[in-house]
Backbone as a ProteinNet text record, in pm:
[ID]
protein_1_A
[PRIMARY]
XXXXXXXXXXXXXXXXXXXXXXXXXXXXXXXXXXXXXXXXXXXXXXXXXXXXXXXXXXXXXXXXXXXXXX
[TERTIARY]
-83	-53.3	-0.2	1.2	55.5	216.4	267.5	426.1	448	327.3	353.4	394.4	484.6	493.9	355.6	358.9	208.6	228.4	126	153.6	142.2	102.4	126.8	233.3	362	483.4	481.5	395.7	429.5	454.7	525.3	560.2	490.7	364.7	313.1	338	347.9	379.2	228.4	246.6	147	244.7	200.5	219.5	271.3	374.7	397.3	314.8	261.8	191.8	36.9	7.6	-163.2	-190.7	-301.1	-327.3	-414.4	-366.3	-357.5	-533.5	-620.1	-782.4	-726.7	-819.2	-867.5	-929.2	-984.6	-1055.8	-971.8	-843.6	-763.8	-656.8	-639.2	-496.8	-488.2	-356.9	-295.1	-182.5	-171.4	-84.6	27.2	188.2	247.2	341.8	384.7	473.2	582.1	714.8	846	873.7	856.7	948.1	1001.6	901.6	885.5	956.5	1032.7	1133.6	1008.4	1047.5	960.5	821.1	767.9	624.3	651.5	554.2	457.3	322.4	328.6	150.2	76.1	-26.9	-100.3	-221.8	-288	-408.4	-428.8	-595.5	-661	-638.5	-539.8	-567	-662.4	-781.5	-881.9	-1002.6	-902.6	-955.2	-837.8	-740.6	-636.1	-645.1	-776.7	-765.4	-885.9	-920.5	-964.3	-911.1	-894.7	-879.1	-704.8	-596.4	-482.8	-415.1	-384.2	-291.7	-115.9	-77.6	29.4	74	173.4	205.9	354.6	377.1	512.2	557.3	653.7	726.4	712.9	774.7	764.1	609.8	509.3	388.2	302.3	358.4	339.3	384.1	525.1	561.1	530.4	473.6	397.9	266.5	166.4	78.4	98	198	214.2	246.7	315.5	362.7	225.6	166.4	51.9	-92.5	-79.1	-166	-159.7	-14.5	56.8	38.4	-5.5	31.1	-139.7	-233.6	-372.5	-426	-387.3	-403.3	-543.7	-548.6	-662.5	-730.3	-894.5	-980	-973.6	-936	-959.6	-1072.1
-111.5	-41.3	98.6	140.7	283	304.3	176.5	187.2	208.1	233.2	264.8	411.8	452.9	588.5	615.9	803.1	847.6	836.2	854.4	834.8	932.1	1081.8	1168	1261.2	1180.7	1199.6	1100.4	1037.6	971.7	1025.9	970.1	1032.5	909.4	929.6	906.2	849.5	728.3	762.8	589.3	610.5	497.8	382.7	232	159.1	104.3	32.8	-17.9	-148.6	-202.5	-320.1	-264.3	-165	-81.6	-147.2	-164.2	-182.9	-17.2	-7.1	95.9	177.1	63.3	132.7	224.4	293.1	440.6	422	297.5	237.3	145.2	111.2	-16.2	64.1	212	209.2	211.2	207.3	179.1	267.9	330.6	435.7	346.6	349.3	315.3	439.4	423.7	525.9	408.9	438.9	344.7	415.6	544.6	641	665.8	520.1	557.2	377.8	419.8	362.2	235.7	90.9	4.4	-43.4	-21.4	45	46.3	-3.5	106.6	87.3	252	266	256.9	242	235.9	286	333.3	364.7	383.1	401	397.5	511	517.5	677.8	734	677	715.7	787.3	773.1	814.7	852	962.4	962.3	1002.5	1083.9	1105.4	1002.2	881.4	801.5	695.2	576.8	516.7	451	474.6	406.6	287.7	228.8	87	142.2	54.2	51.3	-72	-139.2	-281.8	-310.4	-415.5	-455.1	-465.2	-424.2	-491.3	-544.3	-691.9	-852.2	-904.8	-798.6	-855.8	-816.2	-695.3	-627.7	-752	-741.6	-835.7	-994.6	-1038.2	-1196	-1176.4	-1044.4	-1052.7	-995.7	-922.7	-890.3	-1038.4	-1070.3	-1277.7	-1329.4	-1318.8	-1442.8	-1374.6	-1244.5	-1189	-1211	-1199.5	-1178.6	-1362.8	-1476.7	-1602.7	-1650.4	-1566	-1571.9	-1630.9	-1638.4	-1678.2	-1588.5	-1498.7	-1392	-1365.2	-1312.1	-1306.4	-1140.6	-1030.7	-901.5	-839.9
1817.2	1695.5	1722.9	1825.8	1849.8	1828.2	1835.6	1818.9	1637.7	1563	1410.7	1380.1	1264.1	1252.4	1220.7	1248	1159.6	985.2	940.9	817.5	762.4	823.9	779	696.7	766.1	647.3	579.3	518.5	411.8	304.3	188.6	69.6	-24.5	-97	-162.7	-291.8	-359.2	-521.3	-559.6	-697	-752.5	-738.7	-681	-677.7	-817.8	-870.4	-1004.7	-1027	-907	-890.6	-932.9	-963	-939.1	-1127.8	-1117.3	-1242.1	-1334.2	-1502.7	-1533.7	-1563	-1471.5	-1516.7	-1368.7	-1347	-1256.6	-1152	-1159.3	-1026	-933.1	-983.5	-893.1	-897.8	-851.2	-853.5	-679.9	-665.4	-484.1	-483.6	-377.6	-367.8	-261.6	-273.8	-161.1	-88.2	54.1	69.4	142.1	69.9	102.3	182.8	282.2	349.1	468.4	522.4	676.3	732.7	846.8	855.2	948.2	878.4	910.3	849.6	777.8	731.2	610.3	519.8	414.3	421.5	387.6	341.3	270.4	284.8	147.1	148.3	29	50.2	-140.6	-156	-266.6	-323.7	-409.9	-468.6	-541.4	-521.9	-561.4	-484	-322.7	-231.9	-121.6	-185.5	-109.3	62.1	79.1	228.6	300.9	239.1	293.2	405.8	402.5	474.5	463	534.6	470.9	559.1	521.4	619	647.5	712.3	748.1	774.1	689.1	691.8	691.7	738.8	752.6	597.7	558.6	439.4	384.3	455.1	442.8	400.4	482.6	460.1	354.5	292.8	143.3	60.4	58.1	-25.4	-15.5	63	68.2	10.8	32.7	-52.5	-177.5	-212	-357.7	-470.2	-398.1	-435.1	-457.2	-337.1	-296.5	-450.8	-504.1	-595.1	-707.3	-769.3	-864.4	-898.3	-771.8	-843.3	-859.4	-832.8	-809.9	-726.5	-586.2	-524.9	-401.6	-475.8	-386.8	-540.5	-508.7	-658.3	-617	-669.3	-620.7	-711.7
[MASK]
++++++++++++++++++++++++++++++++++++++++++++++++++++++++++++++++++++++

């Protein structure tokens, strides 16, 4: 995992996928070449991921068809 950018330049915004209660929102950052991040904006200097694209978007699919109980 060391070949990931830091995520310290990430550029932050609310996920359009976050649902609108206060407890499920998800922060993404599109900015970093390869990558996005993510993390709980409910806990922005908590814990954040770094995921392939492709693999955002297979679980954004795989959620959106209920296929995970969140």
């Amino acid at each position: 995992m060391s070949n990931l950018p830091p995520l310290a330049s990430a550029a932050w915004r609310k996920s359009s996928h976050s649902d609108t209660g206060a407890d499920t929102c998800v922060e993404v950052a599109t900015n970093l070449p390869g990558v996005v991040g993510v993390r709980d904006s409910v806990d922005p200097n908590g814990p954040r991921l770094a995921v392939a694209p492709a693999a955002r978007r297979s679980l954004t699919t795989q959620i959106k068809a209920g296929a995970h109980t969140l």
